[in-house]
N, C-alpha and C positions, 0 to 999 in steps of 0.2 A: 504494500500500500504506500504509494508514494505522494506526501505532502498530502492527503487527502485529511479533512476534517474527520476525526473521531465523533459520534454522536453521544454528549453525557448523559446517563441514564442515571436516574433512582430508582431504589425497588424501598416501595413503604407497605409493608404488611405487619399486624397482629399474631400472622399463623409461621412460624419456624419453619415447615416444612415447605410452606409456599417462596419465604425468603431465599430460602437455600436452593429449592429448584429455579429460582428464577436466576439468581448467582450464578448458579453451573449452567444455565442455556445461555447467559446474555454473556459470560467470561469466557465461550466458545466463538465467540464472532468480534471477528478482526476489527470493523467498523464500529465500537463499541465500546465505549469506554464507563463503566460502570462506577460512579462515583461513590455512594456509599448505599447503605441497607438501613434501613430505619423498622424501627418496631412499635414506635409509638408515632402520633402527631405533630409532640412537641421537635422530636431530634427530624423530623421529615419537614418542616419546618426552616428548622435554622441549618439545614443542608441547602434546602431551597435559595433561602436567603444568601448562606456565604458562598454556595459553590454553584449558583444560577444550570441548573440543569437543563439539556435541551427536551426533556420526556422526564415525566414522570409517573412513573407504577404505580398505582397506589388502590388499594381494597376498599371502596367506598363505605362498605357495608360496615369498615371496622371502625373508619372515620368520619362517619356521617355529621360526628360535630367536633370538630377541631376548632380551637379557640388558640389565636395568635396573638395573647397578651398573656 
């Protein structure tokens, strides 16, 4: 891959098993740069904020009410 943009991802889930599959499928793909895993709102959040992601995963179901204060 040459000088091509990486695409930064987050994965925000509640469920361990979902984190971890999603880890091992997106850390197989070249174009893809996975910045961090978040398990709660809060650290998906302030990932958002300092590492401005191009995509974000996230389980709506887990976080239907995230409060960013």
């Amino acid at each position: 891959m040459k000088n091509e943009k990486k695409i930064k991802v987050l994965v925000a889930d509640n469920s361990e098993f979902a984190r971890n599959n999603l880890k091992k499928f997106l850390e197989n793909n070249e174009k893809i740069q996975l910045l961090n895993i978040a398990d709660n709102g809060k650290d998906a959040y302030r990932v958002i904020i300092d590492e401005v992601p191009d995509i974000v995963l996230i389980d709506v179901t887990s976080y239907g009410r995230i409060y960013c204060y």
